[in-house]
C-alpha positions in Angstrom: 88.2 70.2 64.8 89.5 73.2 66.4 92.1 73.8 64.2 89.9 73.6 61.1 87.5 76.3 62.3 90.5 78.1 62.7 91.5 77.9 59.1 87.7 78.2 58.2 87.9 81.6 60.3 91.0 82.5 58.1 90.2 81.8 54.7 86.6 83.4 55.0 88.9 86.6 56.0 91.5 86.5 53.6 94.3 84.9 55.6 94.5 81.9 53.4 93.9 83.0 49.6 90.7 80.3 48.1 91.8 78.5 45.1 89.6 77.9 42.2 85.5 77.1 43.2 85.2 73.4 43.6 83.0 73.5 40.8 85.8 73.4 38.9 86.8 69.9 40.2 83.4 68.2 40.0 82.4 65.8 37.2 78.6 65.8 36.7 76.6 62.6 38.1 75.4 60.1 36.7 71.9 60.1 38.7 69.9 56.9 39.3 66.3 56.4 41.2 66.7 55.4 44.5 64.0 52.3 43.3 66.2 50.8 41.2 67.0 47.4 41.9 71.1 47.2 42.6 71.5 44.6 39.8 70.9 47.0 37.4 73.2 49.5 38.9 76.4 46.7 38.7 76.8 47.5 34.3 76.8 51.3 35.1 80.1 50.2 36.7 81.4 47.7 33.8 82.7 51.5 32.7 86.1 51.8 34.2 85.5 55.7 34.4 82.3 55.3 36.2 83.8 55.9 40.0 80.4 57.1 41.8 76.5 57.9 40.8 74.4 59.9 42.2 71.2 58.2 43.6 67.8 60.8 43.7 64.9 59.6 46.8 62.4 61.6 44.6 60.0 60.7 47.9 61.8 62.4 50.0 62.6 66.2 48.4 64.9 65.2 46.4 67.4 64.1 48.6 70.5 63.0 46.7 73.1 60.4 48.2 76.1 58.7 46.4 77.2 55.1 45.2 80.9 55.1 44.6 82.7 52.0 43.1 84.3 51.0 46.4 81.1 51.3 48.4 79.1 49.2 45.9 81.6 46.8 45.5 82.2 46.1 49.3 78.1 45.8 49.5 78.0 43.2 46.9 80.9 41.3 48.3 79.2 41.3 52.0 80.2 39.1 54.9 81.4 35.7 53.9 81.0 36.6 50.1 76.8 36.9 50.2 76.7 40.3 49.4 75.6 39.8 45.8 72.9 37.3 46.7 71.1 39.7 49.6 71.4 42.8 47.7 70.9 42.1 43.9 66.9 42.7 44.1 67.2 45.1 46.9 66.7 49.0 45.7 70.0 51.3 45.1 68.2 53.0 48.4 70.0 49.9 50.0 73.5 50.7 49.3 73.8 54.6 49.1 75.7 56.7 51.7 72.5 59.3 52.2 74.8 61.2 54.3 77.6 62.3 52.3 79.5 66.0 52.3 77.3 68.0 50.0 78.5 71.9 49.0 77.5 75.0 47.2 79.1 75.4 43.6 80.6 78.9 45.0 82.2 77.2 47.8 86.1 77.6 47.5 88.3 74.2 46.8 90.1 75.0 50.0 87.3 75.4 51.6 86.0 72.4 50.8 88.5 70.2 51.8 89.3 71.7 54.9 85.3 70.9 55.5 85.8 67.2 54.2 89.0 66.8 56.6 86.7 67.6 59.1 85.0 64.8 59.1 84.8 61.3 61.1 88.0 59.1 60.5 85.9 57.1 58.9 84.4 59.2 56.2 87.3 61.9 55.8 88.2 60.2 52.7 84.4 59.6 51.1 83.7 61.4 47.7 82.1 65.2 47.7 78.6 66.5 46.8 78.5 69.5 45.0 74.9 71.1 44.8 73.7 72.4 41.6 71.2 72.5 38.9 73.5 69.4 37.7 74.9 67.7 40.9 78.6 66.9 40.5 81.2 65.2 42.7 84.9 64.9 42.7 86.9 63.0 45.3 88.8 64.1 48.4 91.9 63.5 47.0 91.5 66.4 44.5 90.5 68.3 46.8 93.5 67.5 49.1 95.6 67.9 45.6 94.1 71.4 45.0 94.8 72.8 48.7 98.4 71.5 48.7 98.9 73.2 45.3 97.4 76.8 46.5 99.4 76.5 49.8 102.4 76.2 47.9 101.5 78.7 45.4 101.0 80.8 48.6 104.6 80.3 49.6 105.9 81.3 46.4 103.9 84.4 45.7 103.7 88.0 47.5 100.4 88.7 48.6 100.1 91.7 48.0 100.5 92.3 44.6 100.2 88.5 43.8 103.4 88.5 41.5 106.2 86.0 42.5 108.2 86.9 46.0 111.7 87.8 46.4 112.4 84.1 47.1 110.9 82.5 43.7 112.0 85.3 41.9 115.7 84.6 42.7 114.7 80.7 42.8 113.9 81.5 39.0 116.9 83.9 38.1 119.2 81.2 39.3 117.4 78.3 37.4 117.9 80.2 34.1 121.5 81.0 34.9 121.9 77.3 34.8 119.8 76.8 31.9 121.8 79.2 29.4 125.1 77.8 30.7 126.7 76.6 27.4 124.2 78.1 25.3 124.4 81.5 23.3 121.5 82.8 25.1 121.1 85.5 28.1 119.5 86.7 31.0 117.9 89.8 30.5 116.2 91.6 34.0 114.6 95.0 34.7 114.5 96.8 37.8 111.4 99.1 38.2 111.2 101.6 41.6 108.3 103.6 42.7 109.7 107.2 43.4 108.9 108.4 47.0 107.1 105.1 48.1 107.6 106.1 51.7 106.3 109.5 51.1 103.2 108.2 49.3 102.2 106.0 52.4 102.7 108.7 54.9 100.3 111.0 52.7 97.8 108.2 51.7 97.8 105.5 53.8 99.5 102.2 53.5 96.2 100.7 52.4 96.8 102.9 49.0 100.2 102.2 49.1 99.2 98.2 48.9 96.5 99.5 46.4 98.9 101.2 44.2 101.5 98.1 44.0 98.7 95.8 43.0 97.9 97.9 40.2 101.6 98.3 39.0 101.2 94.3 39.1 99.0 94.1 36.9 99.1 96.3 34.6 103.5 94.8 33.9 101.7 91.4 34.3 99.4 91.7 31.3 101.9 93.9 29.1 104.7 91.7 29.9 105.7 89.6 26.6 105.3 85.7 27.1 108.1 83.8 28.8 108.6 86.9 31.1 108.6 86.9 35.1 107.3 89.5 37.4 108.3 89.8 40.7 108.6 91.7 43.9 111.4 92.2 44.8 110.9 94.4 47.7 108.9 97.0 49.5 108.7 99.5 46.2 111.3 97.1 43.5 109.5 94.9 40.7 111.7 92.8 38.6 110.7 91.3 35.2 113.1 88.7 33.5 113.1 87.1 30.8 115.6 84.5 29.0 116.2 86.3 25.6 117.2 84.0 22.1 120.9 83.9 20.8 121.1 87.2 19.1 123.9 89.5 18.6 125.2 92.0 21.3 123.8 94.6 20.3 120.3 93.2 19.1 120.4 92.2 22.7 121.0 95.8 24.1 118.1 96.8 22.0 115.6 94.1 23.4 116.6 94.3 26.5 115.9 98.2 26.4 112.8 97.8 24.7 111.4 95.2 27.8 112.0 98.2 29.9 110.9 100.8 27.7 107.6 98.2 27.6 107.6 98.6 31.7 107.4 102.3 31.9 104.7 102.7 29.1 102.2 100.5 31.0 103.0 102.6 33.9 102.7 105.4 32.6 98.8 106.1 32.4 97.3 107.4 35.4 94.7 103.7 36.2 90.7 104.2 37.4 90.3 105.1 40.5 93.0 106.8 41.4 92.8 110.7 41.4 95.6 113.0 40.8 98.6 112.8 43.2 97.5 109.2 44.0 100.0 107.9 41.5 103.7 108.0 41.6 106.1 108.2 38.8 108.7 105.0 38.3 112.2 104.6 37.3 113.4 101.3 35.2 117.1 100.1 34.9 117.5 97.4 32.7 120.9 94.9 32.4 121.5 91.8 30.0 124.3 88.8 30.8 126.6 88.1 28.4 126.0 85.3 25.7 125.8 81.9 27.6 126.6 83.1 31.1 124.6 84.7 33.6 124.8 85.3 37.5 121.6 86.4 39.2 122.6 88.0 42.4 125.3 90.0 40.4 122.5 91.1 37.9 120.7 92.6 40.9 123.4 93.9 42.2 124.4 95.5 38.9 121.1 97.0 39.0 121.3 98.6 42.3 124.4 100.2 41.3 122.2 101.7 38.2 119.1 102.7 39.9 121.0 104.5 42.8 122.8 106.7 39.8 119.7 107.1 38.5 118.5 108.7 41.9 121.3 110.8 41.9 121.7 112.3 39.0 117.8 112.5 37.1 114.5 112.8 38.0 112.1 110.0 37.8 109.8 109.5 34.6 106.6 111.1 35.4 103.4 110.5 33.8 
């Protein structure tokens, strides 16, 4: 239990990003009076989609427990098979779990399954409440889904500026090296710096700095054409590649410059909320492989070599 308040602790304070609301999971109920006799619950579940319904005890505020297919059909098997025959005139009262995990519709799907793995051993696995205007459910299984997928969508993102990390970025440079093997097609990759990084978080604060990133992400992240990836690279380094169509070389040289001229526009404006001096200017290098062949750790590299001439010899574009 410990170590679930833990991670409670940590995603109410940002150290474990929430996924999407479990609202999102939850399939509305199918909501039947706690009076009803059981037999006329059983053809609710002739429907093979039917897994749970909700059952109301309008006697008791409106209390709402659950009937899922397993529970019902372990009640109407009973000991020694005379389940049926005991239950079939008793009410749906009878055979609803009144105690079940029941959530806000803001709640977060990871916090929501860390709750329901909180539970006794017993019930860990029993289906979710979600409290609403419409009650809804959804099992702990998709919950469980949901939190594996935003821990490994953690992993594979920077947190900062929420654009792919160094490690899926190369992950993803190499994957498409492979790809265009044998193909006419190419690798084409822009390298974008923030001039005087450093010099911004002495004067501001590294807050800003992280402020200031976040807003370069997005702003290459929605002006980005489709099929492109943006990345971090590193501290003040964004990458966007893309896998460009068999074209021509120098149709490609002309993309390829256009994807970074596309870069430096959407930097260019000054965002909201940030007052003069509070935004840096930027330099982009851009590279393309040759038709069918591409390496990404020399494409890097072969921007490195660019953007340090580009340090030396111009100034960076300004706003």
């Amino acid at each position: 239990m410990a170590d679930v308040q833990t991670l409670l602790r940590d995603l109410r304070s940002g150290a474990v990003p929430s996924s999407a609301l479990v609202s999102t999971l939850a399939v509305p109920l199918e909501v039947v009076d706690a009076d009803m006799p059981v037999h006329e619950i059983e053809p609710l579940f002739f429907n093979p989609a039917l897994v749970r319904v909700g059952v109301v005890d309008r006697d008791a505020t409106g209390r709402v427990g659950l009937i899922t297919r397993s529970r019902f059909n372990a009640g109407m098997a009973g000991r020694l098979g005379y389940g049926r025959a005991v239950l079939t005139r008793r009410p749906a009262r009878a055979v609803a779990d009144w105690d079940p995990l029941v959530v806000d519709p803001t709640a977060s799907v990871v916090e929501a399954a860390l709750l329901a793995m909180a539970r006794p051993p017993e019930s860990r696995f029993e289906d979710v409440v979600v409290r609403a205007d419409v009650w809804s459910a959804t099992g702990t299984a998709e919950l469980v889904h949901s939190l594996a997928a935003a821990l490994a969508d953690q992993g594979m993102r920077d947190r900062t500026t929420g654009l792919v990390n160094r490690h899926m970025l190369e992950h993803t440079l190499d994957s498409w090296a492979r790809e265009i093997q044998g193909t006419r097609r190419r690798l084409a990759v822009t390298l974008i710096d923030v001039a005087g990084f450093g010099l911004l978080n002495a004067v501001h604060g590294l807050p800003h700095g992280d402020r200031v990133l976040a807003a370069m992400a997005q702003a290459l992240a929605s002006t980005s054409p489709a099929g492109c990836v943006v990345g971090r690279l590193g501290d003040d380094e964004i990458v966007i590649a893309a896998v460009l169509p068999a074209v021509p070389d120098q149709r490609a040289r002309e993309v390829t410059e256009e994807l970074r001229r596309i870069a430096l526009r959407a930097l260019a404006a000054r965002p909201a909320g940030f007052a003069d001096g509070e935004w840096p200017a930027v330099r982009a290098v851009a590279a393309v492989s040759l038709q069918g062949w591409a390496d990404g750790p020399l494409l890097l590299q072969e921007l490195h070599r660019d953007m340090r001439r580009e340090k030396a010899e111009r100034t960076p574009v300004h706003r």
